[in-house]
Each structure stands twice: as structure tokens, then as C-alpha cells.
N, C-alpha and C positions, 0 to 999 in steps of 0.2 A: 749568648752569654752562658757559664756555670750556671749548674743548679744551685739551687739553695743547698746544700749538702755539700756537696763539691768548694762550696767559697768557703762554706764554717769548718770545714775541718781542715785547709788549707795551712800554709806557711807562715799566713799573712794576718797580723791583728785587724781583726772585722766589728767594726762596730753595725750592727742592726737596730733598725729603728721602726717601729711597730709604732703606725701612725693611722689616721683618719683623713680623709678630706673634710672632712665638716668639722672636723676637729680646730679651737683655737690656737688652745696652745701649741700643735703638731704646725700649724703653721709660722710658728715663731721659730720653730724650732728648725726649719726650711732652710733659712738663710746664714744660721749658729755652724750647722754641715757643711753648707757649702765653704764657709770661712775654714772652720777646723780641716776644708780637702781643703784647701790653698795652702794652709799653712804645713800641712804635715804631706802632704804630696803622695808617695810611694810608701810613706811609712804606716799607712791603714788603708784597708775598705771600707766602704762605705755601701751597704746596702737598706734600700726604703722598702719596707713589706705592709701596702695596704691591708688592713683586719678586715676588711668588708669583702675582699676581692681575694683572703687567702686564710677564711676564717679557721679551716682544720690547722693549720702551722702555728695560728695566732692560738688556738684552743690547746694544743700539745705544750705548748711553752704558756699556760694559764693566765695572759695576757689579758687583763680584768679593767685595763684603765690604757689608756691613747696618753700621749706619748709615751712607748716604753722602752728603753733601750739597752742594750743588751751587749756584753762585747765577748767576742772566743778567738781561741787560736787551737788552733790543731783540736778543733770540736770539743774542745771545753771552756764552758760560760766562767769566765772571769767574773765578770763583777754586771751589775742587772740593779737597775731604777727604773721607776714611774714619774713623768713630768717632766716640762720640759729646763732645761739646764741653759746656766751664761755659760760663752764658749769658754772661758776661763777653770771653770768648773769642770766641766768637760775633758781640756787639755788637760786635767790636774790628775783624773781619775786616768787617763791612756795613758801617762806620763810613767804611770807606777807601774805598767803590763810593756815599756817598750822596752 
């Protein structure tokens, strides 16, 4: 797989998702992705970055709170929340970046 640098500065609208496993709401927010990759297919990435397992990435992007997600294209952050989102909400924010 790309590095993390190699995906975010890509072609391609990336959503990242700065999660926890012990985290609750990071796990509601598990199944919201996988819906949002069915539905929009080719037309986003989708990458998961454990804060526990990749705490210097999580500390550079000042990620203070689980669930936080973050979207870029061509290495620049579009648009960045904390907590986890209905997938409705979610398509609503990508909708405005495709």
C-alpha cells in the first residue's frame, strides 16, 4: 500500500479517519465508511489511522479527540471535524469537494 503522504497528496478526494479502538463512537463510525465506500465507489479514499499505533501523524495534525476526520486532495485539508457523523452528513460535506 501508499504511504500516508503518497495517498494525501494524490488525485484522489481522501477522506481520513483518526480513530481509536476503544473508542465508541469510532466504532459507529466503522460501518457509516464502509456504507459511504459502497456508495461512492472510485470517487474517494478512504483511509483509517489508529492514534494509538501512529501517535506522531495523530500529534502533527493536533488530533485532541477520536473520531476525527479529515478530507484532502492534492495534500490540502479541505474541510476537518471531531465526532462521529450520520452517513447523510458526511455525503453532504464530500458532495461540496467532488
Amino acid at each position: 500500500m501508499e504511504n500516508y503522504n503518497e495517498i494525501i497528496n494524490g488525485e484522489w478526494l481522501t477522506l481520513v479517519d483518526f480513530f481509536a479502538t476503544w473508542c465508541g463512537p469510532c466504532k459507529m463510525m466503522h460501518p457509516v465508511l464502509e456504507q459511504l465506500k459502497d456508495e461512492l465507489g472510485d470517487g474517494i479514499r478512504i483511509i483509517k489511522i489508529d492514534v494509538d499505533k501512529n501517535n506522531n501523524l495523530a500529534m502533527n495534525y493536533r488530533v485532541q479527540s477520536v473520531p476525527t476526520l479529515m478530507l484532502f486532495r492534492k495534500g490540502e485539508m479541505l474541510w476537518r471535524q471531531s465526532g462521529a457523523l450520520q452517513l447523510s452528513a458526511l455525503k453532504n460535506v464530500i458532495g461540496q469537494f467532488q
